[in-house]
N, C-alpha and C positions, 0 to 999 in steps of 0.2 A: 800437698803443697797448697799454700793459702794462696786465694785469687790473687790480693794483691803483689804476694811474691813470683806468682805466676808474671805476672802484669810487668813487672820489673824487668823482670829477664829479660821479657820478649823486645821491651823495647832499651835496652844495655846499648849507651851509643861508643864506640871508639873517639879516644878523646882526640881533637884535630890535630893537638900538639906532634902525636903518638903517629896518625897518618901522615902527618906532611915529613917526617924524622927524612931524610937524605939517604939513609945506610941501606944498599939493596947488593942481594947478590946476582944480580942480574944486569949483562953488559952496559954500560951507558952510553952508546955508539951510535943511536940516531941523530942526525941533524932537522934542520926544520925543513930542507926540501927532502930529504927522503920522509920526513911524516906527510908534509905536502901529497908525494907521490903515492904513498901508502892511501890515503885516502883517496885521492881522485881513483886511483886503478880500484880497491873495493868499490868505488860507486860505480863509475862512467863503465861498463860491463859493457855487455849485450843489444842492453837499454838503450844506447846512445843511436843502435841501427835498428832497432826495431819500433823504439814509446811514439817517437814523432810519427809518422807512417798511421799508426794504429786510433792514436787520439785525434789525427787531424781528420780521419775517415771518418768515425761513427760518433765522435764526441763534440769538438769542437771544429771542427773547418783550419782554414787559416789563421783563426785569431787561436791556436794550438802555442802562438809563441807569448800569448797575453795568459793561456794558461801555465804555461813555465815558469815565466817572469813572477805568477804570485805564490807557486808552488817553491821556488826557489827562495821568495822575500817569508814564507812559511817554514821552510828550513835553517834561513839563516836565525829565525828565531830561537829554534831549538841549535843550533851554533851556539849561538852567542850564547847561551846558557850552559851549554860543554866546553865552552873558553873559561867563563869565570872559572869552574870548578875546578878544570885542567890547572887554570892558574893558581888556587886556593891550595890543593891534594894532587901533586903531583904523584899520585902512585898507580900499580894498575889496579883495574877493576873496574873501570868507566863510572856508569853509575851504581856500580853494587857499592863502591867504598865510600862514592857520595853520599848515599841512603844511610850508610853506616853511620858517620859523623853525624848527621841531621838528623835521621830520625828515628834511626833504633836497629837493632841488631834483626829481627825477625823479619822485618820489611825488606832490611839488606837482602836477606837470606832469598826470597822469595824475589827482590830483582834480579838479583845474582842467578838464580834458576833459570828465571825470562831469560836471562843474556845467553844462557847455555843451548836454549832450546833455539833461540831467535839465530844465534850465530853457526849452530849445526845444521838448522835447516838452511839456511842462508847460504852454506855452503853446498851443500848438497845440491842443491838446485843449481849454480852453480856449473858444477864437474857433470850434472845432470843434461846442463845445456850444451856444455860442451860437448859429452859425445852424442847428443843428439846432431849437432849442426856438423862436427866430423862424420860423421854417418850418412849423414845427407848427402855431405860433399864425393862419398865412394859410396853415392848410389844404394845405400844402405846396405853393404856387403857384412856390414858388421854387425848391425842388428841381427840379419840373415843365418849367421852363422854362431850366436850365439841361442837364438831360439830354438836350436837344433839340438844342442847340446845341454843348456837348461833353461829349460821352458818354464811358466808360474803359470798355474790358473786359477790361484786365491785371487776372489774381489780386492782389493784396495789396496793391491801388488802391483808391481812391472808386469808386461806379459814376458820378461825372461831377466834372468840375472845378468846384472851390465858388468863384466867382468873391467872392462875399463874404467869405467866411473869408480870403483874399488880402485884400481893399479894407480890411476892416479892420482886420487885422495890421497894414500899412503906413499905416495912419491912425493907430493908436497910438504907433507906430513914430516917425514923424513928429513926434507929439504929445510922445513922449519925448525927441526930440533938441531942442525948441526952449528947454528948460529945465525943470532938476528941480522948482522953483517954481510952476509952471504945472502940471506933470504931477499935482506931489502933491495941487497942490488940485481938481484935479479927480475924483483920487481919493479927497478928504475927504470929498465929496461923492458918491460914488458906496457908499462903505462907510458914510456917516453914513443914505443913504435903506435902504440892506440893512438894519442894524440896526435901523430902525424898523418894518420889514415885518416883521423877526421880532418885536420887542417885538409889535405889532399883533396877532400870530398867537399869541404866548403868552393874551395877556391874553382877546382874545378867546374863542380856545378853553376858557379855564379855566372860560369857563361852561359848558359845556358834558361837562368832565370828568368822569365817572364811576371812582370807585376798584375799584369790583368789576369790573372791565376788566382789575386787577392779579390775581384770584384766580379765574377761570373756573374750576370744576371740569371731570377730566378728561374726563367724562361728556357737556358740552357742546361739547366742539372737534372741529368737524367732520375727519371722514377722507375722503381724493382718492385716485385710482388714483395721481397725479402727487406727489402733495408727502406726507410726515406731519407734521403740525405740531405733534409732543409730545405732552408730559402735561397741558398747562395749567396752571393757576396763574400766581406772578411768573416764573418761571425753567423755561419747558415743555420747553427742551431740557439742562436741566441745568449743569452748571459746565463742561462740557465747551465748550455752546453760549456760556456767557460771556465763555469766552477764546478763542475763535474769533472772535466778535463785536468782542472786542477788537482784537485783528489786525485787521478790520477798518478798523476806528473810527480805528486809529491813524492810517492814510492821509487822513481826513478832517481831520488837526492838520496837515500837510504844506502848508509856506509859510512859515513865520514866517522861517525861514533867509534872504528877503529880507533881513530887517532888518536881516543882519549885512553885507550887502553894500552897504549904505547908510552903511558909516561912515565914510567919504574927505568925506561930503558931511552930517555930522552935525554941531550947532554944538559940540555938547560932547559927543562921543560914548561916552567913558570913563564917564559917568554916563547916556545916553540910553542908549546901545544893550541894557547889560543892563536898565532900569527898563522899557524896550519892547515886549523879548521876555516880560518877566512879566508886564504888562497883557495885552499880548495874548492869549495863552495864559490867559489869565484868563477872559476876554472871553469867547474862544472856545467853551473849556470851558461856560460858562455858557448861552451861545447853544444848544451842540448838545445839555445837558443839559434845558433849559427845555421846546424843542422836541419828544424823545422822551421826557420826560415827559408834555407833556399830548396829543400824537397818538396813545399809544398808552392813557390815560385817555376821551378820546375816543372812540375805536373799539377792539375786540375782533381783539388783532394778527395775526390769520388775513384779518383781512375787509382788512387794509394795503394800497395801490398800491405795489408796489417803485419804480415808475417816476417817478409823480408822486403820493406821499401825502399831500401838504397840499390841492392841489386836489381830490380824492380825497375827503377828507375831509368838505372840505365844500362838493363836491356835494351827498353824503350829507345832510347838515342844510339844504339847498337855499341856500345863502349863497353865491347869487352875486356880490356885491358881494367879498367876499373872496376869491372865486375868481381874480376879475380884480387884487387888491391882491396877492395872491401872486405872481400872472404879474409884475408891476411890479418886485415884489421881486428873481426870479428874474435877472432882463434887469440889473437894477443890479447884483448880486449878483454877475453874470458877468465884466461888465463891472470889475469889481474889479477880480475873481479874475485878471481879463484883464491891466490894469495891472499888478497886483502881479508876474505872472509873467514878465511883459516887461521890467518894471524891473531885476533882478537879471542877465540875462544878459551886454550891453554893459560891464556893468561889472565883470564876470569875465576878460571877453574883453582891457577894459581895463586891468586887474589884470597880465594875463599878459604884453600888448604891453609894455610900460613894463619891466616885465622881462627882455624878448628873448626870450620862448622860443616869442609864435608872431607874424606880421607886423608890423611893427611903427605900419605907416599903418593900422593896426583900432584904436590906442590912442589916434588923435589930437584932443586936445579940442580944440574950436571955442573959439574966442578971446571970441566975445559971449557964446554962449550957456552956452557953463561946462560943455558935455556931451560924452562921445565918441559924434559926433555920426556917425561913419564907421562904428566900432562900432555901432550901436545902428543905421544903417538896413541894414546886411549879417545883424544878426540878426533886425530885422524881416522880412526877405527869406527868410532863411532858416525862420525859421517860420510866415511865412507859408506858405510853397511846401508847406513839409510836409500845414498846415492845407488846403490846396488841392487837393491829389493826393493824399495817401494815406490810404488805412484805419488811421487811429489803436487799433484795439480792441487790435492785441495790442501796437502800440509804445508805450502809456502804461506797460506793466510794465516796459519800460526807463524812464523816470522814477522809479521805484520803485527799484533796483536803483543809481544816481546816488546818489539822495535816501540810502537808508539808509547806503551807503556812505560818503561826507562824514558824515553824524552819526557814525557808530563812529571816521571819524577824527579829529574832530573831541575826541569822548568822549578817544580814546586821547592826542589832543594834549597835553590838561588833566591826565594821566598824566605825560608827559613832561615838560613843562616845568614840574611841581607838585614834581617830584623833581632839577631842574638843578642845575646849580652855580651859586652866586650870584656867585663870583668864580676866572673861569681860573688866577689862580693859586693858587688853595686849593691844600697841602699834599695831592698824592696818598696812598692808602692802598692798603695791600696786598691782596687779595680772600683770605678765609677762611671758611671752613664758617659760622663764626661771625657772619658776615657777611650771614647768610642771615636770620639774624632779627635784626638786630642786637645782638647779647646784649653788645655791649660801648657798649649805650647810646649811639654816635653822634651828637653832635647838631647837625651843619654835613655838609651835603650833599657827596662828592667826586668824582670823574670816576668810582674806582669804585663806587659806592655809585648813581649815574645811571645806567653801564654796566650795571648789575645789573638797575635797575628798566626800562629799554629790553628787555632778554632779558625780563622778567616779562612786559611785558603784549604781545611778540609770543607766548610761550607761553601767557598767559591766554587769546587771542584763539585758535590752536589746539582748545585746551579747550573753549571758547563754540562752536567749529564743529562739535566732534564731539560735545556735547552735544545741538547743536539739530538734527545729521544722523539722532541716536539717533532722535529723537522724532518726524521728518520721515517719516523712511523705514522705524520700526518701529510705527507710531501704529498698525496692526491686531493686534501681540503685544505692547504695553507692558506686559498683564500677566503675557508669560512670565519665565522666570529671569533670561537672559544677557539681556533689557531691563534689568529690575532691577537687573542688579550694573551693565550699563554706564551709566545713569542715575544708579546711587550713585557708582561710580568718579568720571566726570567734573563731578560735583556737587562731590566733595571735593579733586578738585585744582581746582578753579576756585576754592572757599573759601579753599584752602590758599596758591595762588596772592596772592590775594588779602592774606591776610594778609600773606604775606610781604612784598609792598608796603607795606602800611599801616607794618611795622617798619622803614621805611628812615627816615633825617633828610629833613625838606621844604626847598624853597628856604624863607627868609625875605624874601624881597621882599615887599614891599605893594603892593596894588593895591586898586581899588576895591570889584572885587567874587569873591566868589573863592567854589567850588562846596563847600556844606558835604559831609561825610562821603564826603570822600575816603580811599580809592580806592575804594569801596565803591558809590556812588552814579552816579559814569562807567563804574565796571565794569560794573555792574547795567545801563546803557543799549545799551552795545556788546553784550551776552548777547542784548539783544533784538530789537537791530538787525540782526545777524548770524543769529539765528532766523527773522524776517520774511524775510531775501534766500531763505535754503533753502527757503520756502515758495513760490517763483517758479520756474516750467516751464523745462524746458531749454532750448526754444526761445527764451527769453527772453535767456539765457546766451548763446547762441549768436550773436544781434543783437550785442548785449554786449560779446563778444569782438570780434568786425569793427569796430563804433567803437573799441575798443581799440585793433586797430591799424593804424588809419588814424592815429590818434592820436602812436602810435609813432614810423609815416615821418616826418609832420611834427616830431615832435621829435628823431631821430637823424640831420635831414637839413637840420633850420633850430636848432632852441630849442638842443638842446645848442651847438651853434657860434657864436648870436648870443646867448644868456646874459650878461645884467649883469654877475653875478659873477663868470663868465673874461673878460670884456671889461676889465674893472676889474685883476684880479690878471694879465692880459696884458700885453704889449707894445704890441696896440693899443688899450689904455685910452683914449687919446688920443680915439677913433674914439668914443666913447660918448658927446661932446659933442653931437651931431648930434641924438641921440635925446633929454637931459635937455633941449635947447632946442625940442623940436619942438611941445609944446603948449601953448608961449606967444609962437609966432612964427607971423604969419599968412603970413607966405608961405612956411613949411614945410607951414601945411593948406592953403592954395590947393593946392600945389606937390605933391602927395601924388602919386606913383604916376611922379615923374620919375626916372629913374637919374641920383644924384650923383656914383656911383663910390663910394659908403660902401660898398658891399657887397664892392667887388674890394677895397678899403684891407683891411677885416678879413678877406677870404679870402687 
C-alpha cells in the first residue's frame, strides 16, 4: 500500500451530514434532568466527602474554596466545548465521533480506545471504593473473609480477590442492559439522596462555623517532624499551594463527559445535552464549594482527616447521628458515581462497532430493551475483573491521561470545525504571508484558510507542551534566566498562535449552541489539559503506551479493514448490509457469534 493511500485511510473523516442523521435504534427516553443527574451522580462520588478535607490539609489551607472556584471555571471550559459538539453530533461516542467528523478516522480510533480504558478504570475504582468503605464500615469482616479463601501474592495485584466488587460490577452491568429508563431512574435516585446528604451537611454545619478558622495567625499552626503546614491565615501555603490545589480539584469535576455519550438516546439532544452539562457543572461546583467551605470553617485545616473529613469532623462535635447520615450519603454517592461510570462505556464501545473499527457483535442492540446489551455486559465483565484482581492505586492515573486527552481533543475539535468550510465548493484561495493575519479581511471560510487553521492548532498544541514541560521539569529554577526567557518565549507564540487563529474567516453555520470567545477559551482548555498529563509519572505513560498498542493490533488487523467508510466507498459496499440490519433483527442478536461468511465476502 502506497504512503500516501496509506495516509488516506488513516485519516477517512465521517461525513457530519451522515453523524448527526436522527435514525438510532437505541431508546430516545432521556430528558435534560435525567442527563443533568446522570452527570452530576458520575462526578459528585466520594470526592465530594473526601477532596475538600485532603487539599485544605496539605495543599491549599482554606483558600481550598479559591482552588475549586478555578478548577471548576477550568472544567467549565472543557464543558463548553462538549456542549457545542453535543449540540453539532448528537450521537453517541463523546469524543470518539467528534474526532471522527474533524479529524480522521485513526485519531477517532485511538480516542475511542482512551475512552474505553479511561471509563473502565474509572469504574473500577469506583465499585473498588465502595467495597472498600463498606468493608470498613463491618470492621472489615469482609476483606477478612475473602483473604482466607482467595488470597493474591502477585506484586501489582489486590492482596485477595474482591468477590463483591465483581457481584457488583455485573449487577450494574445487568441493570444497565435491561434499559436506559430503568437505569436512569434508579440513578435519579441514587444522586437525588447524595445531594441531600450534602445539603444536610452544609446546613448543619453552618452552625457550627467559625470564620476565624479563615485567619489563624502564624504563631498558632502547629509544627510536625512529618508535614509543615504553612504560614496560616486564608492561604498558608500561598498561591503556589492554590494552583496546585487546583490541579487537584480539577480531577474532582471529571464525569460530566458521560453526558455527552448519552446523546443517541436523548429526546432532544441538540438542546439537552449542552443545557446538562451546564447544570451540572453548576451543581457540582456548588456542592464542592459549600462543602470546603464550611469543613474548613468548622475545624482549624491542620486538625482535617485527609481520609474521611466530614465524619471526622463531626466526631469532633460528638454528632453522631450525622456521622452515620454521612456514611449513608457516601454509599449513595458511590453508587452513582458507580452508574454514572458504567453508563458511558458500552456506548463507546457501541459507537465504534456500528462503525467497523472494532467487533462488530459488541454493537448489537437488543430488540426489547433498546440497549447494547452484548456491549454493556463484556464491559461489565471487563471492569469488573479489573475491580476484582488488581491494585487500582497506580492504574487510576491512566484514567487521568484518557480523561484529559479526549477533553484537548475534544477543545481542539471546536477549533477545527469553528474554522471549516461551510461549502466544498467554495472558490479555493491561494495561501499568502497575508494570509496569516488575514489582512485582506476574508470573510467566508476556504479550504485554504481551514488548512491554515489545522497547521495552527497542531502547532499551538506544540507550544502548550513545551510550555507546561518548562514548568514541569524546571519548577525548582523558575526563577533562573533561561526559565524566564523559555516561559516568555512559549507564552508568546502560544498568544501569537492564537491570534492568528482568531484572524481567520468562521464557518457561518448555525447551531444551537456554540462556545463563546473563540479560539481563545478551547485554546485556554487544551493549555491546561496538556499541563495536567505532564504532571503524570512516567510510569504511568508507560501503561499508556501498551493499551496503545494493543489498540493498534486490533485496528491495523480488524477497524482499518472492516471500516464503514471503505466498506461504502468499496466494492464490497454491498457487504455492509448485514451490519446496518443487525440491530433491528432479532435473529441477527440471537444469532451473534455464527460465521455467515460476511467476513470471507469482504476479505
Amino acid at each position: 500500500m502506497k504512503c500516501g493511500r496509506a495516509y488516506e485511510i488513516l485519516r477517512r473523516k465521517k461525513p457530519l451530514a451522515e453523524a448527526v442523521d436522527a435514525t438510532t435504534k437505541l431508546a430516545k427516553v432521556l430528558s435534560t434532568l435525567d442527563l443533568s443527574a446522570l452527570g452530576i451522580g458520575s462526578t459528585l462520588g466520594v470526592g465530594v466527602y473526601v477532596l475538600a478535607g485532603e487539599v485544605s490539609k496539605t495543599t491549599a489551607g482554606p483558600a481550598v474554596v479559591i482552588s475549586f472556584a478555578i478548577a471548576a471555571v477550568a472544567s467549565v471550559f472543557a464543558g463548553l466545548c462538549y456542549a457545542e459538539f453535543g449540540a453539532r453530533v448528537p450521537k453517541a461516542g463523546s469524543a470518539y465521533i467528534y474526532s471522527y467528523v474533524t479529524i480522521g478516522e485513526f485519531i477517532a480510533f485511538v480516542i475511542g480506545w482512551n475512552l474505553v480504558l479511561e471509563y473502565a478504570i474509572g469504574a473500577a475504582s469506583v465499585v473498588k471504593g465502595l467495597s472498600t468503605y463498606l468493608d470498613s464500615l463491618i470492621d472489615h469482616a469482609m476483606s477478612d473473609a475473602f483473604k482466607s479463601i482467595a488470597s493474591m501474592n502477585a506484586s501489582a495485584l489486590g492482596d485477595y480477590v474482591d468477590f463483591f466488587a465483581f457481584t457488583a460490577t455485573m449487577t450494574f452491568a445487568i441493570a444497565l442492559s435491561l434499559g436506559v429508563r430503568e437505569s436512569v431512574v434508579i440513578n435519579n435516585i441514587f444522586t437525588l439522596v447524595n445531594l441531600a446528604v450534602v445539603l444536610y451537611t452544609v446546613v448543619t454545619g453552618a452552625f457550627r462555623a467559625d470564620p476565624a478558622n479563615w485567619s489563624i495567625p502564624q504563631e498558632d499552626v502547629p509544627t510536625t517532624e512529618d508535614q509543615d503546614f504553612g504560614e496560616g491565615g486564608f492561604a498558608p501555603y500561598g498561591f503556589a499551594g492554590i494552583i496546585k490545589g487546583a490541579a487537584i480539584c480539577f480531577y474532582g469535576f471529571i464525569g460530566f463527559d458521560c453526558i455527552a455519550t448519552a446523546s443517541e438516546e436523548a429526546r432532544n439532544p441538540k438542546r439537552s445535552i449542552p443545557l446538562s452539562i451546564i447544570i451540572s457543572l453548576s451543581v457540582i461546583f456548588v456542592a464542592y464549594f459549600s462543602i470546603s467551605t464550611v469543613l474548613t470553617m468548622m475545624l482549624p485545616y491542620f486538625e482535617q482527616d485527609v481520609n474521611a473529613p466530614l465524619p471526622h469532623v463531626f466526631r469532633v462535635y460528638g454528632w453522631t447521628v450525622a456521622q452515620y447520615i454521612v456514611s449513608i450519603g457516601a454509599i449513595f454517592g458511590l453508587c452513582a458515581s458507580l452508574m454514572g461510570s458504567m453508563f458511558p462505556l458500552p456506548r463507546v464501545i457501541y459507537a465504534m462497532s456500528i462503525d467497523g473499527l472494532i467487533f462488530e457483535f459488541m454493537g448489537r442492540v437488543h430488540p426489547r430493551f433498546k440497549t447494547p446489551m452484548i456491549g454493556t455486559l463484556i464491559a461489565g465483565f471487563l471492569t469488573g475483573t479489573l475491580a476484582a484482581i488488581f491494585n487500582l492505586d497506580q492504574l487510576v492515573s491512566m484514567m487521568s491521561i484518557g480523561t484529559l486527552l479526549a477533553y484537548s481533543m475534544v477543545a481542539g475539535c471546536v477549533l477545527l470545525l469553528r474554522y471549516e468550510v461551510d461549502d466544498q465548493s467554495t472558490k479555493n484561495s491561494s495561501f499568502s504571508l497575508r494570509q496569516l493575519l488575514n489582512m485582506d479581511h476574508q470573510e467566508v471560510p476556504t479550504k485554504t484558510t481551514s488548512a491554515l487553521v489545522t497547521w495552527a492548532v497542531t502547532i499551538y498544541c506544540i507550544w502548550c507542551l513545551g510550555l507546561s514541560l518548562v514548568i514541569t521539569q524546571l519548577e525548582g529554577f523558575i526563577d533562573q534566566w533561561y526559565s524566564i526567557f523559555l516561559l516568555c518565549l512559549f507564552a508568546v507564540l502560544i498568544i501569537l498562535t492564537l491570534f492568528m487563529i482568531s484572524r481567520q474567516p468562521q464557518s457561518r453555520t448555525e447551531i444551537v449552541f456554540t462556545v463563546p470567545f473563540v479560539p481563545w477559551l478551547p485554546g485556554l482548555s487544551i493549555l491546561i489539559n496538556i499541563y495536567l498529563m505532564t504532571q503524570l509519572d512516567w510510569m504511568t505513560w508507560i501503561r499508556f503506551g501498551i493499551w496503545i498498542i494493543i489498540g493498534l493490533i486490533i485496528y491495523f488487523s480488524y477497524g482499518m479493514w472492516h471500516s464503514e467508510l471503505r466498506l461504502k466507498a468499496g466494492p464490497c459496499s454491498s457487504a455492509t448490509n448485514s451490519r446496518s440490519n443487525l440491530v433491528s433483527d432479532d435473529k441477527s442478536f440471537e444469532g451473534f457469534g455464527k460465521d455467515d461468511g460476511t467476513l470471507a465476502t469482504r476479505l
